[in-house]
Backbone as numpy.savetxt, mean C-alpha at the origin, in Angstrom:
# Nx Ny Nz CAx CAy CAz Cx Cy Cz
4.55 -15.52 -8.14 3.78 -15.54 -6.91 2.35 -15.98 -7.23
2.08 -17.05 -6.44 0.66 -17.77 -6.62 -0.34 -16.67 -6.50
-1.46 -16.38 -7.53 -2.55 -15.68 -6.86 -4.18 -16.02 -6.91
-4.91 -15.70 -5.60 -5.77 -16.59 -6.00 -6.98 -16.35 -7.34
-7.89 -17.32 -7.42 -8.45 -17.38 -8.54 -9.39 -15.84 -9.12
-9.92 -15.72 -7.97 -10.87 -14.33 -8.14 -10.12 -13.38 -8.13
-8.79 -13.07 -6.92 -7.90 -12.14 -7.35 -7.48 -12.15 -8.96
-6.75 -12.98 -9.47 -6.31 -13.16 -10.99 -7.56 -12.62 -12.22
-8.53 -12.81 -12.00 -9.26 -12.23 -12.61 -10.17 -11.13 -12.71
-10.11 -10.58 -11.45 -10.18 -9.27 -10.87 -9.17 -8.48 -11.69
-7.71 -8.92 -11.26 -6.82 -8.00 -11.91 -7.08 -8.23 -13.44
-7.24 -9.46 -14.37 -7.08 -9.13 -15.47 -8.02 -8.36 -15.80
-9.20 -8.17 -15.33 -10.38 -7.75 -15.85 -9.69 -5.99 -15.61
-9.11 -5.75 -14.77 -8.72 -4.42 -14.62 -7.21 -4.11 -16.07
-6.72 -4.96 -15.84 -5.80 -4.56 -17.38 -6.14 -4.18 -18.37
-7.35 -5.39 -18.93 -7.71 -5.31 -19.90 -8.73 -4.08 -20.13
-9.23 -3.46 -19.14 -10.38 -2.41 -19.25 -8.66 -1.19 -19.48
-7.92 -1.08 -19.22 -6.83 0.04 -19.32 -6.26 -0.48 -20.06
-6.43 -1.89 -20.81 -5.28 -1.74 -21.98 -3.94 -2.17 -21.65
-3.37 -2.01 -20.35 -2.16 -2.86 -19.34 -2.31 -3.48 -19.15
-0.80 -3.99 -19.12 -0.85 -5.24 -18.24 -0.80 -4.87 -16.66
-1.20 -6.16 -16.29 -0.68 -6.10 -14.25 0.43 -5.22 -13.98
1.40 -5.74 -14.83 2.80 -5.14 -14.23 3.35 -3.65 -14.51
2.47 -3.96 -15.68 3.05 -2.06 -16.16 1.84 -1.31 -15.25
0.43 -1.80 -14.75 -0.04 -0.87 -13.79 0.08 -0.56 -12.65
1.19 -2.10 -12.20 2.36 -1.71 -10.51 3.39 -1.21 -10.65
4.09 -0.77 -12.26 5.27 -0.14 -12.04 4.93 1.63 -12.54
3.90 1.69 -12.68 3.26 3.12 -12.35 2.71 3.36 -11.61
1.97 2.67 -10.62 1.75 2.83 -8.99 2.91 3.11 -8.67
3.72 2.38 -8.60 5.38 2.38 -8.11 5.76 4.27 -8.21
5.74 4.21 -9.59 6.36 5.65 -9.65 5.44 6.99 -9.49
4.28 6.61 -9.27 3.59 7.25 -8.26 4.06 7.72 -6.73
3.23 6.35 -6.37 3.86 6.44 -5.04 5.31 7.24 -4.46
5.87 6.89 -5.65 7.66 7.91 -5.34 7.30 9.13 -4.56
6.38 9.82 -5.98 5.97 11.31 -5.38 5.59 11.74 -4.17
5.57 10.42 -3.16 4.42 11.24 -2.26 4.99 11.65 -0.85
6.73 10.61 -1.02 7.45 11.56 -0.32 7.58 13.03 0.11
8.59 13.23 -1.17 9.04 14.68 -1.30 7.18 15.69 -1.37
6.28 15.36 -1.87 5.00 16.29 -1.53 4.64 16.24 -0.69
5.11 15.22 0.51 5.01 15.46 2.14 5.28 16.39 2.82
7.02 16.12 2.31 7.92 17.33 2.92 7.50 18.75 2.60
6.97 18.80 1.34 7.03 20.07 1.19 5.74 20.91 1.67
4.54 19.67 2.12 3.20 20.40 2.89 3.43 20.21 4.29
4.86 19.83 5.38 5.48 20.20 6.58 6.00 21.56 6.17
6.42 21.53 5.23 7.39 22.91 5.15 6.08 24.20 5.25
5.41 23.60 4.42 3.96 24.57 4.64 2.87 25.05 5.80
4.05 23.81 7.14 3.01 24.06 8.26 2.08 22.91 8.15
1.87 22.57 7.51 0.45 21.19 8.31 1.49 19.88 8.37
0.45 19.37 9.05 0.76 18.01 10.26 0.89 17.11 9.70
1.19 15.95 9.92 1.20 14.64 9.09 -0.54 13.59 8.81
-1.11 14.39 10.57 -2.59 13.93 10.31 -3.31 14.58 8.94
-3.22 15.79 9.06 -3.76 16.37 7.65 -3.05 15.85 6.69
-1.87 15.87 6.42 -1.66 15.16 4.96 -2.14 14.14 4.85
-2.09 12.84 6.09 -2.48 11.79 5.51 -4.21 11.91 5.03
-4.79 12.81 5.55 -6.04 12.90 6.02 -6.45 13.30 4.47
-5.95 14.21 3.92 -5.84 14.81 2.29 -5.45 14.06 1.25
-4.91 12.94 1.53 -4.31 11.96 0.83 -5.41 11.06 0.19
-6.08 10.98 1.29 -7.28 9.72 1.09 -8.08 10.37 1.00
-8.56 11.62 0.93 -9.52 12.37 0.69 -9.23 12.86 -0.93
-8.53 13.09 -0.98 -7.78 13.49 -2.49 -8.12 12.07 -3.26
-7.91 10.94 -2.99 -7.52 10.02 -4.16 -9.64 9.39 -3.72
-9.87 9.58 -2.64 -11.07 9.59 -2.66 -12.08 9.99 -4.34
-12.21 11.12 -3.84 -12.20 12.00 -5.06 -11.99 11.51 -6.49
-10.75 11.88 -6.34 -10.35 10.74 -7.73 -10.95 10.07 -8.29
-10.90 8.96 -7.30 -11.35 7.71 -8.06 -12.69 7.40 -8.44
-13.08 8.21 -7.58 -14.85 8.13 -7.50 -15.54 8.85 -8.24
-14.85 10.30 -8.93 -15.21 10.43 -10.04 -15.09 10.11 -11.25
-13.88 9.04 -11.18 -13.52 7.98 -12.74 -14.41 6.86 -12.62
-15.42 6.54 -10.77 -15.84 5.16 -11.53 -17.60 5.59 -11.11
-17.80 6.59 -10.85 -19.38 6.86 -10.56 -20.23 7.41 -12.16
-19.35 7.56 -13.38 -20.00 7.48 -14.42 -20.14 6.54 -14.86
-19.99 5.37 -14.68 -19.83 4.38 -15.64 -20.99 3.10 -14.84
-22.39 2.80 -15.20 -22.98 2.14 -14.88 -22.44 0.62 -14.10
-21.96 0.13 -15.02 -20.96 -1.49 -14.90 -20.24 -0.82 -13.12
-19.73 0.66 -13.30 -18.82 0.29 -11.93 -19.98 0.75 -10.35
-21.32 1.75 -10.77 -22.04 1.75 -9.98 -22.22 0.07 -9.39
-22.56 -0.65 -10.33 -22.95 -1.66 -9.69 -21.99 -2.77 -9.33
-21.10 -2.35 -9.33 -19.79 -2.75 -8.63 -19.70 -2.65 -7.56
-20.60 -1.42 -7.10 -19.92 -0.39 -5.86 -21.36 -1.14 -4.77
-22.49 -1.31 -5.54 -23.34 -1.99 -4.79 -23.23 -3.52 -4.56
-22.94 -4.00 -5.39 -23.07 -5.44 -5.00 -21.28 -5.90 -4.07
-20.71 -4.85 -4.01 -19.57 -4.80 -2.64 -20.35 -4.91 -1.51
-21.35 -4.03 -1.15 -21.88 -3.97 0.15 -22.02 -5.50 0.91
-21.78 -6.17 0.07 -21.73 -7.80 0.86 -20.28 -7.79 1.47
-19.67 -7.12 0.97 -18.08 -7.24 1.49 -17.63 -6.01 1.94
-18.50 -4.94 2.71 -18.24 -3.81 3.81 -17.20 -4.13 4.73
-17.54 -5.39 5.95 -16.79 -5.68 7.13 -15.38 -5.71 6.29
-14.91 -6.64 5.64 -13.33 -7.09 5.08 -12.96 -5.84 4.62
-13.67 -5.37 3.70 -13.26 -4.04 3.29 -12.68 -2.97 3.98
-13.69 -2.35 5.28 -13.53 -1.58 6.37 -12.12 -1.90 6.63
-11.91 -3.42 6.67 -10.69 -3.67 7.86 -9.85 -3.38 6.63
-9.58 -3.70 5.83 -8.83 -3.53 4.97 -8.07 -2.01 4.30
-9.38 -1.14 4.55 -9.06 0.30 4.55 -8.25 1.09 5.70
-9.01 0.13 7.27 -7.89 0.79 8.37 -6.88 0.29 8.79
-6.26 -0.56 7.88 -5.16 -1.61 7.62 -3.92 -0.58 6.16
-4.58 -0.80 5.38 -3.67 -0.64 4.07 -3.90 0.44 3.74
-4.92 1.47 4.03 -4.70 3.14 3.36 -4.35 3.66 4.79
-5.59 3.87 5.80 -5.96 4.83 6.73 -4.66 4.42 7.47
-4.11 2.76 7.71 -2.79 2.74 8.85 -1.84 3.18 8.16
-1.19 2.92 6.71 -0.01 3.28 6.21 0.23 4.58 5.94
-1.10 5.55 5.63 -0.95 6.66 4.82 -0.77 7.53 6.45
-1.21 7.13 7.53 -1.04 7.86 8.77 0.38 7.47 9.52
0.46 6.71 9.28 2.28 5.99 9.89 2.84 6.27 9.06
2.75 6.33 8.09 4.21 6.62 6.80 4.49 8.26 6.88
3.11 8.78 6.88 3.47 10.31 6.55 4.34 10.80 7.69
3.79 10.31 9.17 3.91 10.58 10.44 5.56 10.42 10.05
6.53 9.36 9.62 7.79 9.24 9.44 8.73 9.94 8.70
7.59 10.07 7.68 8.24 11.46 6.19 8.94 12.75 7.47
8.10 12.73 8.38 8.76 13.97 9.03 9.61 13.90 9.58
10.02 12.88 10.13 11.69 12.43 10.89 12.66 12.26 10.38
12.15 10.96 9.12 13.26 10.22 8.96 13.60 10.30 7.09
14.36 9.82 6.61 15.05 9.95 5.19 14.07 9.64 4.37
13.46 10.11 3.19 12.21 9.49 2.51 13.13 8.05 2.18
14.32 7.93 1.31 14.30 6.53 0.80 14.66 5.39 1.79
15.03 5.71 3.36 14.64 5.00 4.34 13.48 4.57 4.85
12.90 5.39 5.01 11.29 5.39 4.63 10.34 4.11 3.75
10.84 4.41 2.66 10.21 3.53 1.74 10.93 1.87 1.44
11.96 1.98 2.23 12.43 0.81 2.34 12.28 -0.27 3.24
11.90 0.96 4.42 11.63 -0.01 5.98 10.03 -0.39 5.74
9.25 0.64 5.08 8.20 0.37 4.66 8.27 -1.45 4.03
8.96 -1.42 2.66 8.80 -2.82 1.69 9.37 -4.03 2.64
10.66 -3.58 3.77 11.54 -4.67 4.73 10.53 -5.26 5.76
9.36 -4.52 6.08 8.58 -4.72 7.11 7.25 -5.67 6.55
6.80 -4.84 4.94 6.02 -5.86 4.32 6.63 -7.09 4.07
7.64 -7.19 3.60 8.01 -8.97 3.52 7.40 -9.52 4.55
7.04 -8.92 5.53 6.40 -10.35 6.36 5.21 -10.94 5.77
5.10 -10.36 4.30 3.80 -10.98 3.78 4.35 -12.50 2.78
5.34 -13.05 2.91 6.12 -13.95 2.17 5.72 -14.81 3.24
6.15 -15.04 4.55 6.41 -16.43 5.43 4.68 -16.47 6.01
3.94 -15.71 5.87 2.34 -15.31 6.26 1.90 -15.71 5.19
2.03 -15.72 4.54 1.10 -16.07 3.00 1.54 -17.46 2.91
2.76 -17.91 3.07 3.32 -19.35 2.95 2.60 -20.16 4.13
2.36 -19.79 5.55 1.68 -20.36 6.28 0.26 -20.24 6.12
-0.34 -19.49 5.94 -1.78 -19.11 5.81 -2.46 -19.68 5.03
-2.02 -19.27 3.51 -2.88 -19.36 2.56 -1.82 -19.91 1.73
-1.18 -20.91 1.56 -0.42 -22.12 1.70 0.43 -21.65 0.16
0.85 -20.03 0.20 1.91 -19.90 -1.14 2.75 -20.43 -1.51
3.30 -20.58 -2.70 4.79 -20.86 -2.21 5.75 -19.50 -3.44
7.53 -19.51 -2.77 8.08 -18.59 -3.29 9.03 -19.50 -3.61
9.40 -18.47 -4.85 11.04 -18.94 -5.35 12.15 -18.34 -4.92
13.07 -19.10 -5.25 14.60 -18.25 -4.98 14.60 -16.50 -5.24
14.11 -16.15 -6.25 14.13 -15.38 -6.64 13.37 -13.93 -5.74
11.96 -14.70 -5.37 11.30 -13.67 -4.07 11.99 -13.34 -3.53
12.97 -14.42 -3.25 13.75 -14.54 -1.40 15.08 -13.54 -1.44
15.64 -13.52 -2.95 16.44 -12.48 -3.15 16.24 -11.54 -3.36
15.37 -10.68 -3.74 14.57 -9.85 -3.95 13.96 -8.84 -2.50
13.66 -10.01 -1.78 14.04 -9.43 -0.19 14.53 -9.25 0.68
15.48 -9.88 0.17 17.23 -10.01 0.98 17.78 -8.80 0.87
17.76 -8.64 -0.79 18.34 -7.31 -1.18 17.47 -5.85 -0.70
16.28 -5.99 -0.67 15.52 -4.67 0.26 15.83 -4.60 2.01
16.13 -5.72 2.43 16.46 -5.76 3.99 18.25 -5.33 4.30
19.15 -5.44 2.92 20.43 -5.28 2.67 20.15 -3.54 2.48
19.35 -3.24 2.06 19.26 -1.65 1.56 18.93 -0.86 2.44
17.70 -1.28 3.73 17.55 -1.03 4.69 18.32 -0.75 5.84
19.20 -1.48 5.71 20.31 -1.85 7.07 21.43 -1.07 6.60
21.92 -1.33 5.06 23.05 -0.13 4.54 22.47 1.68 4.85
21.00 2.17 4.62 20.90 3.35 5.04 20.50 3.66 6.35
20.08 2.83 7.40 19.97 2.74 8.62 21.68 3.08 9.41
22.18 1.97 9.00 24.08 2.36 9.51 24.25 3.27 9.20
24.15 3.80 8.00 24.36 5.40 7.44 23.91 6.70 7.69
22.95 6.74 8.48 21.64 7.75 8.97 22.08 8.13 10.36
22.38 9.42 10.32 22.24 9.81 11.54 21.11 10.24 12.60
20.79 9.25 13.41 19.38 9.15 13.27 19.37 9.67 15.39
18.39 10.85 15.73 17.96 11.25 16.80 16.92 10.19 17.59
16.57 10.73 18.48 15.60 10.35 18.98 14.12 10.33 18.15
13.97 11.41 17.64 12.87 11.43 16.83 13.08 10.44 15.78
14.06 10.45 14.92 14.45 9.43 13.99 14.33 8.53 14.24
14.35 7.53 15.44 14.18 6.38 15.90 12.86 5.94 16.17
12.62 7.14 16.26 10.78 7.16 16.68 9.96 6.58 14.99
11.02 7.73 14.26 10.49 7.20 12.54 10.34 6.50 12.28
11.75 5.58 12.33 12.13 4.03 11.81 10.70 3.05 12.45
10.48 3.68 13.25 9.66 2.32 13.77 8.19 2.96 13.80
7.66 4.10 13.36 6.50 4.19 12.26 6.81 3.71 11.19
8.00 3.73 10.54 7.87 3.07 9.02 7.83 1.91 8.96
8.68 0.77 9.99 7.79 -0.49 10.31 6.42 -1.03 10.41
6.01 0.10 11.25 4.82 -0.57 11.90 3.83 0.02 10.13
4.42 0.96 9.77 3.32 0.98 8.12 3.52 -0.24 7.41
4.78 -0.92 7.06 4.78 -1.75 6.81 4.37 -3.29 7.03
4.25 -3.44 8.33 3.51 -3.97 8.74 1.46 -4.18 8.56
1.03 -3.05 8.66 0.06 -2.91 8.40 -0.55 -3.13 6.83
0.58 -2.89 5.84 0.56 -3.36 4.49 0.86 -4.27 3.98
1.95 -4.94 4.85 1.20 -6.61 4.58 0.26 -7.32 5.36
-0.67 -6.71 6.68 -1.97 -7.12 7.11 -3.09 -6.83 5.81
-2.68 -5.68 4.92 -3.35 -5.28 3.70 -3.69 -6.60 2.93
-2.15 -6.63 2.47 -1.49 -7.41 1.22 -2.39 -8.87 1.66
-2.18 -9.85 2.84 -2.92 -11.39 3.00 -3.94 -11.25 3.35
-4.81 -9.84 3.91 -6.19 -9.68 4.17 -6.84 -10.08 2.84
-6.17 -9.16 1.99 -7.43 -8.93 0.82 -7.02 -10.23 -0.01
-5.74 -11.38 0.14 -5.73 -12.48 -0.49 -7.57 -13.30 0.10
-6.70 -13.42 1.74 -7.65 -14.66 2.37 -9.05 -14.23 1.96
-9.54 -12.70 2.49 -10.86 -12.67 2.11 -11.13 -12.50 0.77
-10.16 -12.90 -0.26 -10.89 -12.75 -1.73 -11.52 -11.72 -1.87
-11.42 -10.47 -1.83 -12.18 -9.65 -1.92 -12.13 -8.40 -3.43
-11.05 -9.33 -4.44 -10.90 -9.00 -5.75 -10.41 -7.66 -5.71
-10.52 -6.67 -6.61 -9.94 -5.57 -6.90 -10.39 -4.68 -8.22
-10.22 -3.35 -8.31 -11.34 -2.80 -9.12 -11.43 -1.32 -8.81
-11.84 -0.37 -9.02 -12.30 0.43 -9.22 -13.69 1.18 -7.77
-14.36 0.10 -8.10 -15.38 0.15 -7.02 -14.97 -0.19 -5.83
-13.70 -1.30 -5.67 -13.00 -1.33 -4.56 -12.71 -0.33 -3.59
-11.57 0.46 -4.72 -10.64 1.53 -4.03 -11.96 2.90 -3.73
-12.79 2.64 -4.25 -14.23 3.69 -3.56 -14.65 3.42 -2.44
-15.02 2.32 -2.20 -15.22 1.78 -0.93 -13.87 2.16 0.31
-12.88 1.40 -0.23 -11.62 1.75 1.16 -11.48 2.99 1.54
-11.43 3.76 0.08 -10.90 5.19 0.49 -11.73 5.97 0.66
């Protein structure tokens, strides 16, 4: 997958400061992210809402991150010379954290987590034929199977799900998160707005 120039070096500059590569630091996001299912369910089971979780979510990784990058001089001034890129950013935060982490959780409560996370990735593919028109990508065979087979996985646990009214209500929060994460995913291509440390301070 084509990426652009400042993105590509944004990310390497982030590998190389951790020592990873790109891919081994999305296939531990990946298995991150797993967790955040089932620690949904289990702070419904506790009584709070899906607004508060999501609300704790981004307040939590808030936190986080901002105390891994507010010691380090190089990322203070990371965090300032962003302020040129507030507006993209903003949108980008009530796009890809604040919409997904509030629509996804909102679904954790209805519907199957690994339905969930599938209608989630079936709904982002719309960032394949958007990125191909937009910002003029191109994909291989291989993308295209790759999303065939998540829209095949989707539709096999959808037939399978015995799904209520509320459940139906799910399915289509977990769309519309997905959706909003690939408004994420070609936002932060078109506006170049790189990636980093000082980034994820700003969104979250």
């Amino acid at each position: 997958m084509h990426q652009q120039p400042g993105r590509r070096a944004a990310v390497s500059g982030s590998s190389v400061a951790w020592g990873l590569r790109p891919e081994i630091l999305a296939l531990l996001a990946a298995m991150a992210n797993g967790t955040i299912g089932p620690f949904s369910r289990i702070a419904f089971e506790a009584g709070a809402g899906h607004a508060e979780i999501a609300f704790f979510k981004c307040f939590g990784a808030f936190i986080i991150v901002a105390s891994i990058c507010l010691p380090f001089a190089r990322h203070r001034r990371g965090l300032i010379e962003l302020r040129h890129k507030a507006l993209p950013l903003c949108v980008l935060s009530a796009t890809g954290i604040a919409g997904v982490y509030f629509l996804v959780t909102w679904a954790y409560r209805t519907v199957s987590i690994p339905l969930v996370s599938l209608l989630i990735y079936a709904a982002g593919g719309l960032v394949l034929p958007i990125s191909a028109l937009f910002l003029g990508e191109r994909f291989g065979m291989r993308q295209i199977m790759i999303f065939a087979l998540i829209l095949l996985g989707a539709v096999l646990l959808y037939a399978a799900a015995d799904l209520t009214a509320n459940g139906l209500s799910g399915v289509l929060l977990a769309l519309l998160g997905g959706l909003a994460y690939a408004v994420f995913i070609v936002g932060a291509k078109a506006w170049k707005v790189g990636s980093g440390l000082a980034h994820l301070v700003w969104m979250f």
